[in-house]
C-alpha positions in Angstrom: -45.1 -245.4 -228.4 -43.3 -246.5 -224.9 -45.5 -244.6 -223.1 -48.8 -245.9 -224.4 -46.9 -249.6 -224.2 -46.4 -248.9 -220.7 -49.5 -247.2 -220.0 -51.6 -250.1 -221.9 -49.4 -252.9 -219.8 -49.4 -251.0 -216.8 -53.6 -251.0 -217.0 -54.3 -255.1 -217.7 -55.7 -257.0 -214.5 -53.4 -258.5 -212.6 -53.8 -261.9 -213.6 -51.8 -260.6 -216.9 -48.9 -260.0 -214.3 -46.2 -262.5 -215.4 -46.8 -262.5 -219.2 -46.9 -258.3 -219.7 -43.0 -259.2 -217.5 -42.4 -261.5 -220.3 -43.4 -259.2 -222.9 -41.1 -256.2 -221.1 -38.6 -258.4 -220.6 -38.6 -260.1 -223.8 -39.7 -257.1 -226.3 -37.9 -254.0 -227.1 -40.6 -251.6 -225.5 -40.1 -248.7 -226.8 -40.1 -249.0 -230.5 -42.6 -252.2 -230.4 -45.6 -251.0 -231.6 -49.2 -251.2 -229.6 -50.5 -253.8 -232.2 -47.4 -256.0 -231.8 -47.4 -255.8 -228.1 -51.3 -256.5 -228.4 -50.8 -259.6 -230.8 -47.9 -260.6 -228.3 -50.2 -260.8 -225.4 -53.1 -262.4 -227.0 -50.9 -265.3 -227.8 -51.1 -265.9 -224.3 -54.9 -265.1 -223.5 -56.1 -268.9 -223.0 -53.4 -269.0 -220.5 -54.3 -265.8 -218.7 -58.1 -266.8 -218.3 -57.0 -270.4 -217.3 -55.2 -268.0 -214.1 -58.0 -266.2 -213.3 -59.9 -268.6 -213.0 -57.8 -270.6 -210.9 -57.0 -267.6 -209.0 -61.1 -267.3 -208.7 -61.6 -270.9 -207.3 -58.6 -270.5 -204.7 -60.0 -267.5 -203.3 -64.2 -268.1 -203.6 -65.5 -265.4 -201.0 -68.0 -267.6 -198.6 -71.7 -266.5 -197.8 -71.7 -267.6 -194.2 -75.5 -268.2 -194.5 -75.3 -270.0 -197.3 -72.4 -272.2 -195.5 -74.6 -272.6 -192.2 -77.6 -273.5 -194.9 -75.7 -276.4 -196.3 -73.7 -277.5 -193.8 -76.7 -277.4 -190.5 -79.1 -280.0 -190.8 -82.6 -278.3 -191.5 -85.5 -278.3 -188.3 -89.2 -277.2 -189.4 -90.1 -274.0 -187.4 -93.9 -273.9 -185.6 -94.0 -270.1 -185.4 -94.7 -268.8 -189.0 -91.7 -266.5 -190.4 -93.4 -263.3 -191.7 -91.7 -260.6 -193.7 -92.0 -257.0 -193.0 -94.0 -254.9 -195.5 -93.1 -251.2 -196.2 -94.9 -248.3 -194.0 -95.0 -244.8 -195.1 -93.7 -243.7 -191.2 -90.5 -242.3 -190.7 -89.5 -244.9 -188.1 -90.3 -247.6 -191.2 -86.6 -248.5 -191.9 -86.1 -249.2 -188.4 -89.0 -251.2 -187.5 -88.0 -253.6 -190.7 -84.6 -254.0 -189.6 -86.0 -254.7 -186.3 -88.1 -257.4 -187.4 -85.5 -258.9 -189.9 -83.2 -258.5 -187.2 -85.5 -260.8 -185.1 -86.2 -263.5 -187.7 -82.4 -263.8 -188.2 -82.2 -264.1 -184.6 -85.2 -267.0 -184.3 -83.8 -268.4 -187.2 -80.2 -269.2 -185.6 -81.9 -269.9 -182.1 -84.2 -273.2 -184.5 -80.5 -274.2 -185.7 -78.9 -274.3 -182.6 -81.7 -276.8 -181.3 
């Protein structure tokens, strides 16, 4: 039974931290059974999403082009943007990361106009 405790505690994300400490610290581990230690925790669920979530918000991960798009005024461009279509060549792959490479590159010239 203390080994599946621990294994089950041991396993929850991280934003379970401090109330699997709780439990340990506040539950005799190893004759508590899995279903009390389960109810146990689930008393404190809503408090362990509201965490994550916080913990989400704090630490949003930033698309740079979508920061420069929101944040750089827009400019109409006069050369038309084209996309790449697929070839059947070997060199294919390379040719349309050449030309994306390029449009990204005329793209950030316009914005720094």
């Amino acid at each position: 039974t203390h080994q599946l405790n621990t294994k089950f505690s041991n396993n929850l994300p991280s934003y379970w931290g401090k109330y699997v400490t709780h439990a340990k610290n506040n539950m005799n581990m190893p004759i508590v059974t899995y279903v009390e230690l389960f109810t146990h925790l689930r008393t404190y669920e809503e408090h362990a999403l509201k965490s994550l979530k916080r913990k989400e918000q704090s630490f949003a991960v930033v698309d740079p082009l979508v920061y420069l798009a929101k944040t750089t005024p827009t400019h109409s461009t006069t050369s038309p943007v084209t996309v790449p279509t697929p070839q059947s060549s070997g060199d294919s792959h390379n040719d349309a990361m050449l030309a994306t490479m390029n449009q990204i590159s005329n793209l950030l010239s316009g914005l720094q106009k």
